[in-house]
Structures are given as C-alpha cells and as structure tokens.
ROKOL-55957 format. One line per 2 residues: number of its first residue (from 1); their letters; for each residue x, y, z of N, C-alpha, C. Coordinates in steps of 0.2 Angstrom, whole numbers, plus 5000, padded with zeros to 4 digits. Example, Ala and Ser with C-alpha at 12.3 -4.5 7.8 and 13.67 -1.06 7.14 Angstrom:
BEGIN
1	AS	5066 4972 5039 5062 4978 5039 5066 4984 5039; 5064 4989 5035 5068 4995 5036 5064 5000 5039;
REM end
This chain:
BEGIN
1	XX	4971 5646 4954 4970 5639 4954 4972 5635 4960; 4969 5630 4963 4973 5627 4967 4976 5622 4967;
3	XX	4980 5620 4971 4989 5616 4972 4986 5609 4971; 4987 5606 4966 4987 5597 4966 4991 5593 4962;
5	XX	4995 5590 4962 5001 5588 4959 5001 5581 4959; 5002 5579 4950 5003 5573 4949 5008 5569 4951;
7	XX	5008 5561 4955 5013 5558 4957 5016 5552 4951; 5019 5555 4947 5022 5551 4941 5029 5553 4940;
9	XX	5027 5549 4934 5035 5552 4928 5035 5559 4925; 5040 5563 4921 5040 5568 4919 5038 5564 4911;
11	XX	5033 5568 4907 5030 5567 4900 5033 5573 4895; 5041 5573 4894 5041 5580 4891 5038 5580 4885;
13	XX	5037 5575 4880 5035 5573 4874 5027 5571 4872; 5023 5573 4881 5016 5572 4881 5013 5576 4873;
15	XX	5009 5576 4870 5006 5577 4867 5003 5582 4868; 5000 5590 4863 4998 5594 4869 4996 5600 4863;
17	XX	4991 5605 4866 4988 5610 4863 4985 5615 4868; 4988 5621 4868 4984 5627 4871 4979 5627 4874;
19	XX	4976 5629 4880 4967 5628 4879 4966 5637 4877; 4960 5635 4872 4957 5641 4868 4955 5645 4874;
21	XX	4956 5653 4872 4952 5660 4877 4945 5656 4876; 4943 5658 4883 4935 5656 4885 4931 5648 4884;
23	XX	4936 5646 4883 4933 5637 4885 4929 5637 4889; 4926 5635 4888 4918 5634 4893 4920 5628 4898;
25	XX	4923 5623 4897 4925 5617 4900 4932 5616 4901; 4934 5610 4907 4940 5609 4909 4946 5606 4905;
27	XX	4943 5606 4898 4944 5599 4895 4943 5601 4888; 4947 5604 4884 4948 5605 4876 4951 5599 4871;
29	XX	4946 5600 4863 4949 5594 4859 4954 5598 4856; 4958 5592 4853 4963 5595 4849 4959 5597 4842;
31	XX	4963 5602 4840 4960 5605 4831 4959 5601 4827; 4963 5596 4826 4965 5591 4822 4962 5587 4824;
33	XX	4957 5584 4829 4952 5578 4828 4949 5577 4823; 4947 5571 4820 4952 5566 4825 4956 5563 4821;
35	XX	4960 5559 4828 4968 5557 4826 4968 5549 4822; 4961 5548 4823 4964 5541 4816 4956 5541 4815;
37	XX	4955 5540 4809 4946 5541 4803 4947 5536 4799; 4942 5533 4797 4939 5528 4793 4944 5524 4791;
39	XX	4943 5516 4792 4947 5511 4786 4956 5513 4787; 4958 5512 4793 4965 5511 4795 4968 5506 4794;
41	XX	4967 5501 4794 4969 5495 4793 4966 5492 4787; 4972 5487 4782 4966 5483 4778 4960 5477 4783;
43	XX	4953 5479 4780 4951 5474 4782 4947 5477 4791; 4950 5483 4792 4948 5486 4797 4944 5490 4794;
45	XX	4935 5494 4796 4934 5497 4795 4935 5504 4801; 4933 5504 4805 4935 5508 4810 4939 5505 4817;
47	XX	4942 5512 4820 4945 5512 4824 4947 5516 4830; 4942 5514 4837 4940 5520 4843 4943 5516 4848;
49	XX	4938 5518 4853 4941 5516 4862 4947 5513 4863; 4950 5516 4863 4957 5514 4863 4963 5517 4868;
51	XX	4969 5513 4870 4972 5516 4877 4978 5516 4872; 4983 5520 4876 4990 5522 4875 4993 5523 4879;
53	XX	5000 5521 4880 5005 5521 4882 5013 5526 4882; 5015 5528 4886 5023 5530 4883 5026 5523 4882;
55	XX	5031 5521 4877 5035 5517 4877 5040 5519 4872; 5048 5520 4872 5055 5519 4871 5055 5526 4870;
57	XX	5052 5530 4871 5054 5538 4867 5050 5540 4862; 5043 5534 4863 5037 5536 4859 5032 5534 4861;
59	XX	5028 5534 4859 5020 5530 4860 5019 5521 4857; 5015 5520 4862 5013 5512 4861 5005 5511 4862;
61	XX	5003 5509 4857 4994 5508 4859 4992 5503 4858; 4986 5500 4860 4980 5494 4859 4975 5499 4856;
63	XX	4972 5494 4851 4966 5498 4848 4960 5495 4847; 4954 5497 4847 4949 5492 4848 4950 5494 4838;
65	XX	4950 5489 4835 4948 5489 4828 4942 5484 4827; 4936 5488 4822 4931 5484 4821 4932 5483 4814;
67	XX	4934 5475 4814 4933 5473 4806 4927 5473 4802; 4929 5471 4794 4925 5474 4790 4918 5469 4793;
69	XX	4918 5463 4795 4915 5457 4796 4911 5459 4803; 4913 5463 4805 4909 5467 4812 4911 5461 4818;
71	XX	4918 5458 4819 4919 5457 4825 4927 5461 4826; 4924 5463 4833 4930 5467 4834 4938 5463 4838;
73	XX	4943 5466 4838 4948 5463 4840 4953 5469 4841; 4960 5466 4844 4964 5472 4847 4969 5474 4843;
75	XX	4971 5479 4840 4978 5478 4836 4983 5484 4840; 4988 5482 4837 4995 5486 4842 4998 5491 4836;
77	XX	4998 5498 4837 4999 5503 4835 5005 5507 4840; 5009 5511 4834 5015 5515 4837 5015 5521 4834;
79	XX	5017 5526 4838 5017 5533 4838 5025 5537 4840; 5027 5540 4834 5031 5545 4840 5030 5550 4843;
81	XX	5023 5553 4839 5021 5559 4843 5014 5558 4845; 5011 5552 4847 5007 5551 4851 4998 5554 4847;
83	XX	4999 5555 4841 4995 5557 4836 4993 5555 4829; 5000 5552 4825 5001 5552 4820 5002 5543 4822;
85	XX	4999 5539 4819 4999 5530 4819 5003 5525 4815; 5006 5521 4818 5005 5517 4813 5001 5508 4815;
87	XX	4998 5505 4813 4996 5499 4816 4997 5493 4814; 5001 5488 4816 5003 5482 4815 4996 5477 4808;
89	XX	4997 5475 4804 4992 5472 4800 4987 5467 4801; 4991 5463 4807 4987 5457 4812 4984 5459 4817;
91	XX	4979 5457 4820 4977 5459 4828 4983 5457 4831; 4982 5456 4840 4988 5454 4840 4986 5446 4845;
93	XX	4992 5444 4843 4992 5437 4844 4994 5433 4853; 4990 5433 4854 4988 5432 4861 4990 5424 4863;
95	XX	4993 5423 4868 4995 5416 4868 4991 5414 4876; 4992 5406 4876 4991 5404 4885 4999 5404 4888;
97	XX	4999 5402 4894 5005 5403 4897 5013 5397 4897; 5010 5393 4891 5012 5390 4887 5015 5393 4881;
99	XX	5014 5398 4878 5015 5400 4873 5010 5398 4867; 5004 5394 4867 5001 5391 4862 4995 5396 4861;
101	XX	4995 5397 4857 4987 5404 4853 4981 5401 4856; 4982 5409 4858 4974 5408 4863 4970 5415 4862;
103	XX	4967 5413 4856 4964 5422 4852 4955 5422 4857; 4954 5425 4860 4947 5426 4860 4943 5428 4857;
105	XX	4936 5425 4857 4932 5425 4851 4931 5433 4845; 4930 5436 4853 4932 5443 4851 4936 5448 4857;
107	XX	4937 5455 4856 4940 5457 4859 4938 5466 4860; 4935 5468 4863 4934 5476 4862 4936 5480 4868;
109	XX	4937 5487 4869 4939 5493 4873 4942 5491 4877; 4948 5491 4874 4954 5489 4878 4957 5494 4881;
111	XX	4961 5494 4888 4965 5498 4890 4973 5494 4894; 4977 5499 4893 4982 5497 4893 4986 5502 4901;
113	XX	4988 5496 4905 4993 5500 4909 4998 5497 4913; 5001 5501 4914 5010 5498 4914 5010 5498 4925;
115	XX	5013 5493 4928 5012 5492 4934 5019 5488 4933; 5023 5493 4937 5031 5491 4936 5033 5490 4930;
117	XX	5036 5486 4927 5039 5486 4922 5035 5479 4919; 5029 5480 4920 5023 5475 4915 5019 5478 4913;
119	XX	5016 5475 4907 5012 5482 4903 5004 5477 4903; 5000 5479 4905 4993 5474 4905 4989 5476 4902;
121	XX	4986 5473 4894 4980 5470 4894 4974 5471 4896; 4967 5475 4898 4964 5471 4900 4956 5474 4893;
123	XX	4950 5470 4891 4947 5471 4886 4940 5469 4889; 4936 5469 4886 4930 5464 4886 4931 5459 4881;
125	XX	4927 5454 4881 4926 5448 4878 4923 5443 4880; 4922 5438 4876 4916 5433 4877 4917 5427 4881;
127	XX	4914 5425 4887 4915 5421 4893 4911 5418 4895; 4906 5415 4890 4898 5413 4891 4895 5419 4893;
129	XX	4896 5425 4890 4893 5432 4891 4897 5438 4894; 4896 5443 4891 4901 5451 4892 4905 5448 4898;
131	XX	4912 5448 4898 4920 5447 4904 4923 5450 4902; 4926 5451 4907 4932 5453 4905 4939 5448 4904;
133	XX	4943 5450 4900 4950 5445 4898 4955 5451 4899; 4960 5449 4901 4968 5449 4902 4975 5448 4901;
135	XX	4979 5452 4899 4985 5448 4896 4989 5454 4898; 4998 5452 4898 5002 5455 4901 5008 5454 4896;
137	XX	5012 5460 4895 5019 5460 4890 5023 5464 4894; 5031 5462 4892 5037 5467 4894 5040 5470 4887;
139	XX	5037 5466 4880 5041 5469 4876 5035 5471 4871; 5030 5471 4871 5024 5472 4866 5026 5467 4858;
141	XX	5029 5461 4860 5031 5456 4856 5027 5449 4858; 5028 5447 4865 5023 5441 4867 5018 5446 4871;
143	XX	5011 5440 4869 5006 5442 4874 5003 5438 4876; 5002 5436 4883 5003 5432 4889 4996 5432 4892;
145	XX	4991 5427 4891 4984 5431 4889 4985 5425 4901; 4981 5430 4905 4982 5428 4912 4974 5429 4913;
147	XX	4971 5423 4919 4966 5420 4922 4961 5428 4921; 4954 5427 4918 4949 5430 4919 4947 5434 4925;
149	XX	4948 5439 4927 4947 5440 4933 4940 5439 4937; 4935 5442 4932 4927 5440 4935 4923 5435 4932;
151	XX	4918 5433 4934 4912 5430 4932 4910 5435 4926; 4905 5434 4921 4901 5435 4917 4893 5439 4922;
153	XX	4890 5446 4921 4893 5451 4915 4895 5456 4917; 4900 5458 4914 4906 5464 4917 4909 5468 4912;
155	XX	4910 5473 4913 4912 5477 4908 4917 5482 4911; 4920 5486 4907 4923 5493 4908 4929 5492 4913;
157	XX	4932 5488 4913 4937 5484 4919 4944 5489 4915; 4948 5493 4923 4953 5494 4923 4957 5493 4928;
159	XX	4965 5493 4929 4967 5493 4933 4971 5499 4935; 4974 5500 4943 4976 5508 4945 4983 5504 4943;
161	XX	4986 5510 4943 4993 5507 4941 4998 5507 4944; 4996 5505 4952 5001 5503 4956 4996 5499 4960;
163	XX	5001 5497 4964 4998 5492 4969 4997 5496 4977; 4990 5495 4979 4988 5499 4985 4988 5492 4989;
165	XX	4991 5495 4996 4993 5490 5003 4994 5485 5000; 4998 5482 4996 5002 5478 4993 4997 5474 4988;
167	XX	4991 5476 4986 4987 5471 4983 4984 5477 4974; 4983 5472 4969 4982 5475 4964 4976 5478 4963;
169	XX	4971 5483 4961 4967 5486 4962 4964 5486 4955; 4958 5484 4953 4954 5484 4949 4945 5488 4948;
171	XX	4945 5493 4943 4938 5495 4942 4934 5491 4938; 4928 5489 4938 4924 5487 4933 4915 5487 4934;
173	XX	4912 5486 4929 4904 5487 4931 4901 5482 4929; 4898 5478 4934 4896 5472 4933 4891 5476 4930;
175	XX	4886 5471 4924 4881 5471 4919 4877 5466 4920; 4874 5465 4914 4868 5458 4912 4873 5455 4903;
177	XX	4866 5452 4903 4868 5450 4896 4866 5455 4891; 4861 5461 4891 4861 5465 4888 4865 5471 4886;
179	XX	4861 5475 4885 4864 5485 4884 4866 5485 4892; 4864 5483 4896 4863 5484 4904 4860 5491 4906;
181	XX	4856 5490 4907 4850 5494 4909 4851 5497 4916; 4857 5495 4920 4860 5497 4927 4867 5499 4925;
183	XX	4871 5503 4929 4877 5502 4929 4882 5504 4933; 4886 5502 4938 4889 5505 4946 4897 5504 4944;
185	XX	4899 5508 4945 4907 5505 4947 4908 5503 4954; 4914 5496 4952 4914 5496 4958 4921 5493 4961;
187	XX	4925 5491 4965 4932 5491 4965 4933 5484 4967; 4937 5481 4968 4942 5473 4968 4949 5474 4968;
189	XX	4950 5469 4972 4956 5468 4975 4960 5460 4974; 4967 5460 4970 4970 5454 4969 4977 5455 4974;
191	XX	4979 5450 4978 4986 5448 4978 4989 5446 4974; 4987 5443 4966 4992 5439 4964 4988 5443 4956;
193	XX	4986 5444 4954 4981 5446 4948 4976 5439 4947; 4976 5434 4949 4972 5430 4949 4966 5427 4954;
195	XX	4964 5429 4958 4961 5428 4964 4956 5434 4965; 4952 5438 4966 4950 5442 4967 4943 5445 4971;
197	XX	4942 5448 4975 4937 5448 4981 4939 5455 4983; 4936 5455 4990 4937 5462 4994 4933 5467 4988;
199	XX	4926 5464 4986 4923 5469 4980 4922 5475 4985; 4920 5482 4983 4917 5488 4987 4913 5491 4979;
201	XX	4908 5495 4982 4905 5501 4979 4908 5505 4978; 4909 5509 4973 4913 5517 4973 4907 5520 4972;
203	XX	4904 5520 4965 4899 5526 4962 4894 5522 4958; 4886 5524 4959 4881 5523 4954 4880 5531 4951;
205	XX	4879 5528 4946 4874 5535 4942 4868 5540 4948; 4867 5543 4944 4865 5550 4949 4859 5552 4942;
207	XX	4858 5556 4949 4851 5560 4945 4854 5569 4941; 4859 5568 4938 4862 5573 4935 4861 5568 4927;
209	XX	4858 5574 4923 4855 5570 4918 4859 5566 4913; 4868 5568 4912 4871 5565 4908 4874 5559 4912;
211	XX	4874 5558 4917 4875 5550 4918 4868 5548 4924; 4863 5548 4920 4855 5547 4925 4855 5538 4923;
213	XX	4859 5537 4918 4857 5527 4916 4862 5523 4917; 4868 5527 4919 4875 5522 4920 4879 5524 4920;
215	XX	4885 5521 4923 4892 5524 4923 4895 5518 4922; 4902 5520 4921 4910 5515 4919 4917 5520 4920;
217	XX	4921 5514 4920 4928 5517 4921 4929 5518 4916; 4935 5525 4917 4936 5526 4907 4945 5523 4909;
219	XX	4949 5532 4908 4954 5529 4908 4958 5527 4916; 4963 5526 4916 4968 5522 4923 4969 5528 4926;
221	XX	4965 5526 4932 4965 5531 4938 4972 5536 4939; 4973 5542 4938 4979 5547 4938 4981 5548 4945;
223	XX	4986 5546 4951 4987 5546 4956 4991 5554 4958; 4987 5557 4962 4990 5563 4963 4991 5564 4970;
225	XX	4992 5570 4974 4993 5571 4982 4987 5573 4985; 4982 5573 4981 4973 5574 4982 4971 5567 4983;
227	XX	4973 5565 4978 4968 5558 4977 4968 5553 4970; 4968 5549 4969 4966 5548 4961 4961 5551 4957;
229	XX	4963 5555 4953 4958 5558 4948 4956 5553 4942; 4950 5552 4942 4946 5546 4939 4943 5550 4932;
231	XX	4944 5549 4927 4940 5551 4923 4937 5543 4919; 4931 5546 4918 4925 5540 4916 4921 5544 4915;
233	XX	4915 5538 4910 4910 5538 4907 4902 5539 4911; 4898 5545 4909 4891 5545 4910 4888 5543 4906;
235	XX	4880 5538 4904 4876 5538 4900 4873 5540 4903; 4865 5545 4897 4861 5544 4899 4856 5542 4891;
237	XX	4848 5543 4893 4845 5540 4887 4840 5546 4884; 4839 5545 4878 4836 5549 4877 4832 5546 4871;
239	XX	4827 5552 4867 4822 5547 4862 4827 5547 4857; 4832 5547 4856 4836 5546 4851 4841 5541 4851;
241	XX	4843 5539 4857 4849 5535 4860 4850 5536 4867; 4856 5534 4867 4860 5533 4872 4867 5538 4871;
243	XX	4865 5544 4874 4873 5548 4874 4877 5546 4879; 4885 5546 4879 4889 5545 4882 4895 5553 4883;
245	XX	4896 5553 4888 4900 5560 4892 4904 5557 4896; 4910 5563 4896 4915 5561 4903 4915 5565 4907;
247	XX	4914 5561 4915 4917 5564 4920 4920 5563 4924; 4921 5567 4931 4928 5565 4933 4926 5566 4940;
249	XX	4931 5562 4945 4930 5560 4951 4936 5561 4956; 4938 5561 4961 4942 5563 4965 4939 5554 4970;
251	XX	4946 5549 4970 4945 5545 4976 4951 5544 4980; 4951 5542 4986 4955 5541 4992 4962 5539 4989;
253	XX	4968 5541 4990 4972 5537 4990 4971 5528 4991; 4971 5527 4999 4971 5524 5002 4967 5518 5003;
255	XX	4960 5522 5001 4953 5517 4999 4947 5520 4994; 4951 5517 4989 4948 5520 4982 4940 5519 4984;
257	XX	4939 5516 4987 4930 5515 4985 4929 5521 4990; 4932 5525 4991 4930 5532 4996 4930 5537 4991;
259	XX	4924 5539 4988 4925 5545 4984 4923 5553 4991; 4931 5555 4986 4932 5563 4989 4930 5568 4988;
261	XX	4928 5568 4979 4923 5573 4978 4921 5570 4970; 4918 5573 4968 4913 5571 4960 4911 5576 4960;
263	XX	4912 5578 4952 4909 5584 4949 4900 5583 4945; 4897 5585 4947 4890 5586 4945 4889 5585 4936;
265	XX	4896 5592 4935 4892 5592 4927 4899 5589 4922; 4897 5586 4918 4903 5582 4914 4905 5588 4909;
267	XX	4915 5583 4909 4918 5586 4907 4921 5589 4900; 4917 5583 4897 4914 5584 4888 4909 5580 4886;
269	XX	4905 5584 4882 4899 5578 4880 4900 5579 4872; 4895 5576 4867 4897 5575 4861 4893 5581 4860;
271	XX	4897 5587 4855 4897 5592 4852 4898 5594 4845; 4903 5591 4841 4908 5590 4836 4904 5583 4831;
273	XX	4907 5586 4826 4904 5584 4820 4904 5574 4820; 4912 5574 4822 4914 5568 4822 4913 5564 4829;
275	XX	4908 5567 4834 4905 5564 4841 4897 5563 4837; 4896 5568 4837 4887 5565 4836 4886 5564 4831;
277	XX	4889 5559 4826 4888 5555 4818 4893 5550 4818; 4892 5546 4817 4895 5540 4815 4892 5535 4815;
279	XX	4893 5527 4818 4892 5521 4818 4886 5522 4822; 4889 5525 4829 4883 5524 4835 4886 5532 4835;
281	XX	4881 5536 4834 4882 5542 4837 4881 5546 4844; 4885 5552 4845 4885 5554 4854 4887 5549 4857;
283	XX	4893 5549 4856 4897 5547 4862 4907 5551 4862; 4906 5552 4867 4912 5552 4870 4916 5545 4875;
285	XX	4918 5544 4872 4923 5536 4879 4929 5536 4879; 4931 5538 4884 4939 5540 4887 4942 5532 4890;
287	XX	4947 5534 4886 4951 5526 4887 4957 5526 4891; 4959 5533 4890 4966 5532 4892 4969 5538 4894;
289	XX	4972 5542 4896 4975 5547 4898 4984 5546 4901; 4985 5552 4897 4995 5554 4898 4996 5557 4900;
291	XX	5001 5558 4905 5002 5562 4909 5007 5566 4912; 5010 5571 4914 5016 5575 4915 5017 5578 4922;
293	XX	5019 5573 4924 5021 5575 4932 5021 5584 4935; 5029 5584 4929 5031 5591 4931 5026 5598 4927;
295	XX	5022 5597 4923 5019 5603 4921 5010 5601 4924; 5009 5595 4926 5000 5593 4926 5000 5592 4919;
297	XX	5000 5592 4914 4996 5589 4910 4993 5584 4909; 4989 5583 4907 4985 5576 4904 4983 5578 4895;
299	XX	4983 5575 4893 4981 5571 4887 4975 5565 4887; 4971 5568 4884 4965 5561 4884 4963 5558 4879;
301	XX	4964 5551 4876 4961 5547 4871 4953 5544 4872; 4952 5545 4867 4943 5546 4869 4942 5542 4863;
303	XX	4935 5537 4863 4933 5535 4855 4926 5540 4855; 4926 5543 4848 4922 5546 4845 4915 5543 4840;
305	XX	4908 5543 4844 4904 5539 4838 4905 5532 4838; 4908 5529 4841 4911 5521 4839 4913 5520 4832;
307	XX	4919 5527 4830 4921 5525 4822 4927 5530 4824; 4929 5533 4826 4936 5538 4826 4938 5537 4834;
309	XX	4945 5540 4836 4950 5541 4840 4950 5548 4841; 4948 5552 4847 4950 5559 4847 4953 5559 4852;
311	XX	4957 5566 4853 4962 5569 4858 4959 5575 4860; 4959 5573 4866 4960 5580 4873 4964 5580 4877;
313	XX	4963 5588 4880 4967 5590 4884 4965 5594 4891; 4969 5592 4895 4967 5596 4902 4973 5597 4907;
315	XX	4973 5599 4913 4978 5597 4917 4974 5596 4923; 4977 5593 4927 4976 5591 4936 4973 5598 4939;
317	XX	4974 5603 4937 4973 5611 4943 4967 5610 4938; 4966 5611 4932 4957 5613 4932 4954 5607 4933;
319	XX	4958 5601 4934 4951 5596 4934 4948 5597 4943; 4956 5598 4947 4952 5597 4951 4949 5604 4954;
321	XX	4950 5610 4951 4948 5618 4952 4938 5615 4951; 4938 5609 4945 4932 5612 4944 4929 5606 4948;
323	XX	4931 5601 4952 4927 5596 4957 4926 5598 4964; 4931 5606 4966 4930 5611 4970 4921 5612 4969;
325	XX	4922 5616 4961 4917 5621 4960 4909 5616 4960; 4910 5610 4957 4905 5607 4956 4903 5602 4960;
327	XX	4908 5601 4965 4906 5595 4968 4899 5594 4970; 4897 5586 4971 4891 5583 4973 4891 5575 4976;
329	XX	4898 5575 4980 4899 5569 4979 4893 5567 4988; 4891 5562 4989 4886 5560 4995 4890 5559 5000;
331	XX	4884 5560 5004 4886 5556 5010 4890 5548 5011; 4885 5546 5006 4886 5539 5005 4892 5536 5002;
333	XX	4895 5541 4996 4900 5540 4994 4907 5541 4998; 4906 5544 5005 4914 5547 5008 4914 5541 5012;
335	XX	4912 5534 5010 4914 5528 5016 4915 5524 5011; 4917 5518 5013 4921 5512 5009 4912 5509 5007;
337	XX	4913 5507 5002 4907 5503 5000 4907 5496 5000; 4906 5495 5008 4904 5491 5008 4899 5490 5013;
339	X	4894 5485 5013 4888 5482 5016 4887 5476 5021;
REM end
C-alpha cells in the first residue's frame, strides 16, 4: 500500500468492521445495514442522508427525517457507538440571531461539520427555489440559523473543515429549479461565512457511465498529507431512473479547485437489498464520514434508497491505492478553475 496519512484527531471509538477476503472495492458495508429502517420517529416515516459527528465520548447527528406529510426536516440524533440512535421527537428548532424561531419551510441532506469549536449546519432548503441554508451551535442546544450563503439553485453544499489561507472554504452544485439536468461542483470562498465569491470549478461529470449526468459533494472533505480526499456522489440515468454512486477524489491542499487525481470507477454503487428498493430506489449518497488519524480509518454514512441510513468502511491507503490505480483526472482539472 502507499503512505498517506490523515491530518486529524485520533478516533479510538470510530466505528468499524474488518474488510471481507476478496472485496472487490475500497469501500465495504457494514453486516448489519442498515443502521436506522423505517418509522424512527413518531410521525417520521423514514430517515437517510444524513451526517455525524464525534461529540463528548459519543456520536452527535443531523438527520434528514421525512415526515409522514412528506415535508422533510432536520432532527438531532445521539449515539454512543455511532450505530445504535436515538432521535430527539422535534425537529430541531432553529432560531435568527436574535434568538426568535426561524424554521425553514423545509429542510433536507444535511451535513454537519465542526471548524474549531463551532459545529455548522448546512441543508438545502427553500429560497424562492433549491438554496441552501445554514446554522451554527457550540452546544447542540441553540441553533443559530446564519446568512444564506448563495442565490437560488444550489444544492449539495459542504463546508472543508478548516479554514485555507485564512478564508472559509465551501462546495456546492449550482442547479435549476428542477431534477437538474447538469451538475459541477464547484468551490467558494468566505472571510466571514457571510460574503462569499472567488467561485472556481473543481469537477463536472465525465463520460464514465456512473457519474455521465451529475455530480455533488458528499461527505467534508478528509484533509491528509496528499490532499483532501473528497468522497462524493455520481449520477447517471438509465431507462429506469437515475442511479446514484460514490466516488472519490484527491484535491490540492492549498487550492482545492485543483484536482490531483480522480478515480474513474466508483467506490460503491447500489448492490444490496436495501440500496436498490425503497422510496426512490439505487442510490448510494454519502454524507458524512469518521475519521481516525492514528490507524486511517474512515467510516462512511450513506442514505440508502431515500428511506434507510447505511454504514461503510475504508481507510485513506486503499482509497488513495486505488486513485493511483484508476486515476483519470484531466488536464483541465490540475489548474485552479477559473476562466
């Protein structure tokens, strides 16, 4: 294997399971997928795309929960072993920076990430059409909903989870008002988390047929001595639907919109009973990933189908052993994208 080492905390309590003899891919599900199935909540029918966090000597989550009424919202879920749930019975009560309730009309695939000792927020939601929305806690008690960072339509918006040359760094893939029939990731840049410009290109979709109609950011970019390991979403279409898959990408330290390398073939697609049958079936979407400085682990939360929560696992040496093997990244992607 070759040398790549995650730049974090130590995860001794990460979550975790063997990878099986002869895996075909870099990337195995846990046995026990999946980690939270039908009707979790009263009033909640299912509950997928979703991120996690370490917090106090256990797990701390956002959940996308779709009610029975089919608008969806965010609820706050706790774990100690980052597997087994439990979920607060409200969404969670979102205020302005006043303190006075400020719920958005709706709220889905959230992701959660911790930049110093602030935990952020950020979903899609409604803003005279697909936005995204943002909110910020220290205690998972207030939530502190802060300035919309784009125009309307946008989606799959993450943040890196630290700050590069002093300025805050954000992913997302502008859209339309529909399914989006295009889709690029692309990066932004705040001093303040409110202001935001200095857009760049990173990635469009490719003629590799699991992400031939779109991409998205999944989970918060994993900071290593390689690069950020990006792991994210491919669509493509088929006369059946629209499948969804992950994969995975190596970008600059320094200047994320510089992709270092990209793997050609993704690193899970829907396989598994509970990926290609549910709500909207075939999809894999990774939201979130754990991480373990000292051994490379990773962990990754995925929604399954748009109706369950699954977990996988990997570390840094096979993900980036196999953007060795499979890379395909362009010409055009090794320079900052801009025009």
């Amino acid at each position: 294997m070759s040398s790549i080492q995650i730049i974090g905390k130590n995860l001794e309590q990460i979550p975790w399971q063997e990878c099986p003899e002869n895996a075909p891919l870099p990337v195995w599900r846990y046995s026990e997928n999946p980690i939270i199935r039908r009707n979790p909540v009263k009033g909640v029918s299912r509950i997928f795309n979703s991120a996690v966090q370490p917090y106090q000597g256990g797990f701390i989550g956002v959940f996308r929960g779709e009610q029975t009424d089919g608008i969806p919202y965010i609820y706050l879920g706790r774990s100690k072993d980052g597997i087994h749930w439990q979920f607060d019975p409200e969404k969670i009560p979102f205020t302005d920076e006043n303190g006075k309730p400020f719920m958005p009309l709706y709220a889905y695939d959230p992701r959660l990430v911790r930049i110093e000792d602030t935990y952020y927020i950020i979903w899609c939601q409604d803003f005279w059409g697909a936005a995204i929305g943002m909110a910020k806690t220290t205690d998972f008690k207030t939530f502190t909903r802060i300035e919309n960072p784009f125009l309307p339509f946008n989606r799959n918006a993450v943040l890196f989870p630290r700050k590069i040359n002093n300025k805050y760094m954000m992913l997302s893939r502008p859209s339309d008002s529909g399914h989006t029939p295009f889709g690029d990731i692309f990066l932004s840049e705040s001093p303040d988390l409110e202001y935001w410009g200095h857009h760049r290109h990173v990635m469009s979709r490719s003629s590799n047929w699991w992400e031939s109609l779109k991409i998205g950011g999944g989970a918060a970019p994993i900071e290593t001595d390689k690069g950020w390991l990006l792991i994210y979403h491919g669509v493509t279409n088929t006369c059946n639907g629209f499948v969804y898959s992950m994969g995975i990408a190596l970008l600059d330290l320094e200047q994320p919109s510089v992709v270092k390398k990209r793997a050609s073939r993704y690193i899970l697609t829907p396989e598994t009973a509970y990926e290609e049958r549910g709500f909207v079936p075939n999809v894999c979407f990774p939201c979130a990933a754990l991480t373990d400085a000292k051994s490379g682990r990773i962990a990754i939360y995925y929604g399954c189908a748009d109706t369950y929560v699954g977990l996988a696992f990997t570390t840094a040496e096979k993900l980036y052993d196999y953007l060795l093997e499979y890379d395909c990244a362009g010409e055009s992607e090794h320079e900052p994208g801009r025009k």
